[in-house]
C-alpha positions in Angstrom: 27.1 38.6 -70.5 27.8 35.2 -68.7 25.8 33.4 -71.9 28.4 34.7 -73.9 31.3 34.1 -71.7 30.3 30.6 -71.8 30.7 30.3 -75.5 33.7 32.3 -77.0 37.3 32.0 -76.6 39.8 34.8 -77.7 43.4 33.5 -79.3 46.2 35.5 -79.5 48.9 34.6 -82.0 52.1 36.2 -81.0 55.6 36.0 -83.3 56.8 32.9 -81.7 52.9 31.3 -82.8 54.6 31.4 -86.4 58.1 30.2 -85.6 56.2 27.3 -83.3 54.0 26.8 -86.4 57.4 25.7 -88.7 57.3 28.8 -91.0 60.4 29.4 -92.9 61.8 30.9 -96.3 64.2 29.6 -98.7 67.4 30.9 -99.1 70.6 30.4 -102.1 71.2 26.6 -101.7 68.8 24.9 -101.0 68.5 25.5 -97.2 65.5 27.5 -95.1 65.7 30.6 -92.2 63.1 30.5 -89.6 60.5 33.2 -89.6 62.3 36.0 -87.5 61.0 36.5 -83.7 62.8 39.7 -81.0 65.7 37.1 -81.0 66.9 37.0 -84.4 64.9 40.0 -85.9 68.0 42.3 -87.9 69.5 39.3 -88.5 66.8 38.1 -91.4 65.2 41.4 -92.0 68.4 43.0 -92.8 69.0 40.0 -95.1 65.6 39.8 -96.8 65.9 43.6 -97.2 64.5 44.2 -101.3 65.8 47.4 -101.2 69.7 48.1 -100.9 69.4 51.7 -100.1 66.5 51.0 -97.8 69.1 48.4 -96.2 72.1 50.7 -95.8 70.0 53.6 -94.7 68.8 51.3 -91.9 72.2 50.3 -90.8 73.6 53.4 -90.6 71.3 54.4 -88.3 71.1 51.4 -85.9 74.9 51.6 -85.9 75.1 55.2 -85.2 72.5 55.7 -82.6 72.2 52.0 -80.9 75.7 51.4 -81.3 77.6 54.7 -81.0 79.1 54.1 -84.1 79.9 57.5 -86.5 79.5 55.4 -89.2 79.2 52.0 -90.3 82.1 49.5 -90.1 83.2 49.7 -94.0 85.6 46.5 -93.4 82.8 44.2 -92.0 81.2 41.7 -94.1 77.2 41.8 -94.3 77.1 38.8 -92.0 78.8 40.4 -89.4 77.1 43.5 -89.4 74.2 42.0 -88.9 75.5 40.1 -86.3 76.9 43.3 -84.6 72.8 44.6 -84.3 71.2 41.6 -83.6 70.8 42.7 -79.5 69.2 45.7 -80.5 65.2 45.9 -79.1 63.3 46.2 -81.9 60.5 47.9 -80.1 63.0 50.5 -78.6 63.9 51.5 -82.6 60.3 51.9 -83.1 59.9 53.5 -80.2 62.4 56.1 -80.5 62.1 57.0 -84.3 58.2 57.5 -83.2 59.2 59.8 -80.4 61.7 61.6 -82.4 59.1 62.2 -85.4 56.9 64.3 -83.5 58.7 65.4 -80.4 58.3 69.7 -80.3 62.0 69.9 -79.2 63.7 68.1 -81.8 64.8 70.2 -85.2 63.0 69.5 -88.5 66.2 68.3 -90.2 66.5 65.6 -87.6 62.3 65.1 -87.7 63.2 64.7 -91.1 65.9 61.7 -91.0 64.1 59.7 -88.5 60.9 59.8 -91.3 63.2 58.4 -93.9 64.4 55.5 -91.3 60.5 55.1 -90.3 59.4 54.8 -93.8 62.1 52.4 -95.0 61.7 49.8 -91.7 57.8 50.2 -92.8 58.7 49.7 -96.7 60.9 46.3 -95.9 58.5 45.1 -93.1 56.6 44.5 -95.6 59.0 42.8 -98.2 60.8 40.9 -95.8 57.7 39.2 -94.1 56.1 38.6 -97.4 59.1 36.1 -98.2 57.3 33.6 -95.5 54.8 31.5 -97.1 52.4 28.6 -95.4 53.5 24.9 -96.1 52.7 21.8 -95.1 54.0 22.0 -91.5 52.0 25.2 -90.7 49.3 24.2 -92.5 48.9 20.7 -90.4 49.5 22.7 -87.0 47.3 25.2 -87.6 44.1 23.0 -88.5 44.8 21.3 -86.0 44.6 24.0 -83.3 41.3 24.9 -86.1 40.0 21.4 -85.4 40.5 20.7 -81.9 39.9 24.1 -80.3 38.8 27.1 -82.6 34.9 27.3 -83.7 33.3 30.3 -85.6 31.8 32.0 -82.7 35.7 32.5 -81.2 38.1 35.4 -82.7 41.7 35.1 -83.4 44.0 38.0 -83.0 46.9 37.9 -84.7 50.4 40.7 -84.1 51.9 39.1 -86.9 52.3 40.8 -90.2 52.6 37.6 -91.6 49.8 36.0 -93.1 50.8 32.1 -92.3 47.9 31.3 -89.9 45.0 32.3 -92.4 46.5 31.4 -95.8 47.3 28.2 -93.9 43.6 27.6 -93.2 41.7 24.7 -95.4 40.2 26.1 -98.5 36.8 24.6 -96.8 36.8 26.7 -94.1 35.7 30.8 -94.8 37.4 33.4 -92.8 37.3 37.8 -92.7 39.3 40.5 -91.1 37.0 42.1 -88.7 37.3 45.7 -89.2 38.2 45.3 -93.1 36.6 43.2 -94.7 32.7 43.9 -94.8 31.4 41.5 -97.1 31.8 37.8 -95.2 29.9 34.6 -95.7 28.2 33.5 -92.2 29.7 31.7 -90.0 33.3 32.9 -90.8 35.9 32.7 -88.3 36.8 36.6 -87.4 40.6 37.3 -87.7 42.3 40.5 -85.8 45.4 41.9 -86.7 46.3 44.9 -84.7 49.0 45.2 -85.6 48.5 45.7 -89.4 48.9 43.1 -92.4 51.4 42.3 -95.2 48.2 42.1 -97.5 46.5 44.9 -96.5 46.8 48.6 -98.2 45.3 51.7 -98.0 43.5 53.5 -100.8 41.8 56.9 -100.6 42.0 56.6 -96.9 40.4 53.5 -96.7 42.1 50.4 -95.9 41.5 47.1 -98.3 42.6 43.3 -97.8 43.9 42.8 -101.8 42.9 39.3 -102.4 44.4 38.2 -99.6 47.8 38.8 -101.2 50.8 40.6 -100.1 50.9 43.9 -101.1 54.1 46.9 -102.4 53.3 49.1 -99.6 51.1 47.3 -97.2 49.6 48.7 -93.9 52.0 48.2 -90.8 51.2 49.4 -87.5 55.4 49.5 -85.5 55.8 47.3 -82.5 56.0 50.6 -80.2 54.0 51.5 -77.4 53.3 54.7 -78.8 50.9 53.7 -81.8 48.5 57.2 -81.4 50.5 60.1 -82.5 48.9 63.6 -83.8 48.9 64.8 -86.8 52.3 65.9 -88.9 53.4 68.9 -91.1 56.4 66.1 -92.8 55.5 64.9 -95.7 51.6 64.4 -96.7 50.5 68.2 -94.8 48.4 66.9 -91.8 47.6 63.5 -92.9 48.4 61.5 -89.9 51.6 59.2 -90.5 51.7 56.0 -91.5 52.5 52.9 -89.1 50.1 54.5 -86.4 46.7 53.1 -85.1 44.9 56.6 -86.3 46.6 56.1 -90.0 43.0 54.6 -90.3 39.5 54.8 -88.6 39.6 51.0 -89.6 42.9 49.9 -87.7 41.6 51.9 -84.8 38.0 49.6 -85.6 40.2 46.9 -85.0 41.5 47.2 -81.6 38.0 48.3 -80.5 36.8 44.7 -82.0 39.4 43.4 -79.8 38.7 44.8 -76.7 34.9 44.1 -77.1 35.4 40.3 -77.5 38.3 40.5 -74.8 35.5 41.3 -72.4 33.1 39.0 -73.3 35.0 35.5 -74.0 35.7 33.5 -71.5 39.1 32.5 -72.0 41.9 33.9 -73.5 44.6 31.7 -75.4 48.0 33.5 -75.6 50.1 31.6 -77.9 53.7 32.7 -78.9 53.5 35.3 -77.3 55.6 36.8 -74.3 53.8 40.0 -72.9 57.0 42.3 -73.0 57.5 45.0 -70.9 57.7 46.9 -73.9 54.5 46.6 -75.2 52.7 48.7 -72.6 49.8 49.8 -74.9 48.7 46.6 -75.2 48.9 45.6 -71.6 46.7 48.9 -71.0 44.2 47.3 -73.0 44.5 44.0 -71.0 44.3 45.7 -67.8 40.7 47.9 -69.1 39.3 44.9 -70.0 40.4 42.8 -66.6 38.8 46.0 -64.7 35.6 45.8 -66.3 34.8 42.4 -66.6 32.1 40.5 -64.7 34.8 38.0 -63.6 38.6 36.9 -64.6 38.6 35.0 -67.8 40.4 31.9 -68.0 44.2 32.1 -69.1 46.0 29.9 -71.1 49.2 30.6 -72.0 51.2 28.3 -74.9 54.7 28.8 -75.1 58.1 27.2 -74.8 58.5 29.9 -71.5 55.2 29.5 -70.1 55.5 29.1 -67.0 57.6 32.5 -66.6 55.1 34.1 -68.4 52.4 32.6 -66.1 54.5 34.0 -63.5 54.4 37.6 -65.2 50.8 37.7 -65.6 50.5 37.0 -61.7 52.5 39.8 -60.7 52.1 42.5 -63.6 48.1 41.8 -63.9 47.0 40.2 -60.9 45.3 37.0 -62.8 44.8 34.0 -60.1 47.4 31.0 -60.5 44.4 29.1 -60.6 43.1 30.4 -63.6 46.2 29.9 -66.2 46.8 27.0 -67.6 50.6 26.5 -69.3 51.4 24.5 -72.5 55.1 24.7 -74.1 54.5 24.3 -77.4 51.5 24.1 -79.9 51.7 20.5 -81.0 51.1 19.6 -76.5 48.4 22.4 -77.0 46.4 20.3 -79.9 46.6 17.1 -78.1 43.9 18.2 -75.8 40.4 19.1 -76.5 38.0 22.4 -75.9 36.4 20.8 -73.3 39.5 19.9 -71.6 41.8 23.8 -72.3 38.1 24.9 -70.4 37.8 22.9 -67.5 39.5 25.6 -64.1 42.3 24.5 -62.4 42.0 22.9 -59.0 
């Protein structure tokens, strides 16, 4: 186990690792909105929605049960109905349309609406994230974090449902999703995404990577700390609902892949990403892996908050100041070498 400690690093690439990246979309005259992160989420998804009764459906809801509205604001203009939502948690929507689709207590009419709600966020997840394509900003950051840190033997994890780190990779260098793809060239760089992927679909109950293309219904797993649910008598009978870790045996593959090579790199690289509160499955993952490891891995943790974060990971998971190392952005990140992100603080 120390051999391999020695020799593999894990990355994690958070929302803000696409924001810090430069990734944008075009909008009506000629100007660009920045990928959407917690901060500024309803404001562009709500926007980009494709569909407008996906859209208003949506609305209604976050107005009448995050808001306290009975209905929504009819003499509001789009802009500043959107504006209106914006502080709502993204995770805590997830979270309650999860609990209210399988709680015992609640009636099957209102089981029934919060599927509808769950089904369009999932739909436009998908539409509004596929609007964000590489270019050359993201591409030059992110073979340059390729270049001066990653090697084939490391694995990235990536939340995102976005596919701007790997479609921003050279055309030179092969890459797979561990846990979809099976056929790979050797000496691919492995690439994680728990969290689901705009390109990704599933077919006959298995779940495919469509030539690395965004998809009309892809798989998304919801930013909620409840991603196992049972089975459910809405909709398909007792097929298991979509935008859960057991939708597929793959997604659940995944996150075992993950917490395999979280045990056995020796340094995790957290970039642009925050470690909410929120996201306690994923901390419960973190804290496994901490408990059954030989030693504490190295921690570095790239973000414009880093040293807050650092701060979080002290008290929340007990990880030595010594061992993190902070970095604000990704462009300071790139300026210094593997060697260097490897060497303990003293």
């Amino acid at each position: 186990m120390a051999g391999k400690q020695q020799r593999r690093i894990v990355f994690f690439l958070g929302a803000g690792a696409s924001l810090g990246a430069g990734a944008s979309a075009p909008v009506q005259g000629g100007g660009f909105v920045s990928i959407p992160t917690q901060a500024t989420f309803w404001e562009t998804f709500l926007r980009f929605c494709k569909s407008s009764s996906n859209r208003k459906k949506i609305e209604a809801f976050l107005f009448r049960y995050f808001l306290g509205y009975h209905k929504v604001p009819s003499r509001a203009a789009p802009a500043q109905r959107r504006r209106l939502l914006q502080p709502i948690d993204v995770e805590e929507v997830f979270t309650f349309l999860s609990e209210r689709n399988n709680a015992p207590a609640v009636s099957s009419q209102f089981q029934a609406y919060t599927q509808e709600v769950w089904e369009a966020l999932l739909e436009e997840v998908g539409a509004v994230f596929a609007r964000f394509e590489p270019n050359s900003r993201t591409r030059a950051v992110y073979r340059s974090l390729r270049s001066s840190h990653v090697r084939t033997r490391d694995t990235i994890v990536s939340f995102n449902y976005d596919t701007i780190f790997e479609r921003s990779q050279p055309s030179s260098k092969d890459w797979y999703y561990g846990g979809v793809d099976d056929d790979h060239r050797p000496l691919s760089l492995r690439i994680l995404k728990p969290h689901g992927s705009i390109n990704w679909e599933e077919i006959d109950g298995r779940v495919y990577a469509e030539n690395k293309q965004p998809v009309s219904r892809p798989i998304i797993v919801a930013p909620t700390h409840l991603k196992f649910v049972g089975t459910s008598a809405i909709g398909d009978g007792l097929k298991p609902l979509p935008g859960y870790l057991n939708q597929s045996k793959q997604i659940a593959a995944v996150w075992t892949l993950m917490e395999k090579e979280m045990k056995e790199a020796k340094a995790w690289v957290f970039i642009g990403y925050s470690f909410p509160p929120s996201d306690l499955y994923f901390s419960s993952v973190l804290r496994s892996t901490l408990a059954t490891r030989a030693d504490q891995p190295l921690v570095a943790v790239v973000n414009p908050d880093s040293m807050a974060i650092s701060q979080r990971l002290q008290a929340r998971f007990s990880i030595p100041r010594a061992r993190i190392k902070t970095y604000s952005d990704l462009q300071t990140f790139n300026q210094i070498n593997r060697q260097q992100l490897l060497i303990l603080n003293t």
